[in-house]
C-alpha positions as CSV (number, residue, x, y, z in Angstrom):
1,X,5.9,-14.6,29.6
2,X,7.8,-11.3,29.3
3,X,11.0,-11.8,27.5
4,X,13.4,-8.7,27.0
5,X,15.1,-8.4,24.2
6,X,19.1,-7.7,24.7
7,X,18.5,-4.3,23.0
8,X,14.9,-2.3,22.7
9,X,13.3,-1.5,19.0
10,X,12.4,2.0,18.8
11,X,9.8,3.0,16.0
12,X,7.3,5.1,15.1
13,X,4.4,3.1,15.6
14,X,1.5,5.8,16.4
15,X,3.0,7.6,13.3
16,X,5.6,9.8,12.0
17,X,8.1,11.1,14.8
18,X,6.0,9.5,17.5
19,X,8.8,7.2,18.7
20,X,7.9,4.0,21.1
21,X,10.0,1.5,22.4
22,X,9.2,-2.5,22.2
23,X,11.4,-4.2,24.6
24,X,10.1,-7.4,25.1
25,X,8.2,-10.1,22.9
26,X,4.8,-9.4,25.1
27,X,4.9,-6.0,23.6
28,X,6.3,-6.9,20.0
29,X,2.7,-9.2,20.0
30,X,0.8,-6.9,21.4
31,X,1.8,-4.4,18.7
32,X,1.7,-6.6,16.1
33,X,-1.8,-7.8,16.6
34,X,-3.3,-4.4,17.9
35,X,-1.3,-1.4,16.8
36,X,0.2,-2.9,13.2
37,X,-0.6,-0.9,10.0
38,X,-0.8,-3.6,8.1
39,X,-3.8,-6.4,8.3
40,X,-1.8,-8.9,6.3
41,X,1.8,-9.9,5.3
42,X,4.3,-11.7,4.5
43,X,6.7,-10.5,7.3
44,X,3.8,-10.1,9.5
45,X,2.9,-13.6,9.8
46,X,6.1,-15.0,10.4
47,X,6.9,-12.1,13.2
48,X,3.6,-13.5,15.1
49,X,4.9,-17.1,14.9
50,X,8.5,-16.1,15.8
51,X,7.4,-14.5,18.5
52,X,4.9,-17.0,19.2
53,X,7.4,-19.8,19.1
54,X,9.8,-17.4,21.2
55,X,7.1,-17.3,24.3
56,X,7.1,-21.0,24.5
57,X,10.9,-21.4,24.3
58,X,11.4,-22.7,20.8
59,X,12.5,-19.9,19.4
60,X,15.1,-17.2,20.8
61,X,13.8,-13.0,22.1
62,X,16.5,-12.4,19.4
63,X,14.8,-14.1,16.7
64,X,11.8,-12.6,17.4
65,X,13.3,-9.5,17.8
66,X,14.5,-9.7,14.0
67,X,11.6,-10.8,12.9
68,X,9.7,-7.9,14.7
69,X,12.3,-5.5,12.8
70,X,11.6,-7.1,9.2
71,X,7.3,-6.5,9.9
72,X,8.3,-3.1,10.8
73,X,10.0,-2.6,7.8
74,X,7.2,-4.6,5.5
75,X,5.1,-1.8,7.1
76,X,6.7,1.3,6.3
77,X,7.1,1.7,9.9
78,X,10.3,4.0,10.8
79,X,13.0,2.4,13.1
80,X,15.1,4.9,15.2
81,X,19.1,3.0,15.4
């Protein structure tokens, strides 16, 4: 399931200046579990159950979509506003 997000999170996920756009919660996983920094964290772990819980309707895109943004920043990963 391919749920957008009401507004796209835009952050340097390959590295510094190297901007990419998440836009739904298929790609905030996919990021997460393939292209995350980190191995392990706090923030981490509760992004992949938000979003997990999002997919099958128990959660909101929007909480995942926060939770997403706190991993991000758990990972030193820079967030374009």
């Amino acid at each position: 399931m391919s749920k957008s997000w009401n507004k796209g999170v835009t952050l340097a996920l390959e590295g510094p200046g190297k901007f990419t756009t998440i836009s739904t919660i298929q790609e905030a996983s996919w990021a997460l579990i393939e292209d995350w920094p980190l191995e392990d964290g706090e923030a981490l772990d509760k992004a992949l159950l938000v979003i997990e819980a999002a997919m099958s309707g128990k959660k909101t895109p929007e909480e995942a979509r926060f939770a997403f943004i706190a991993a991000a920043h758990e990972a030193g990963i820079e967030i374009q506003e």
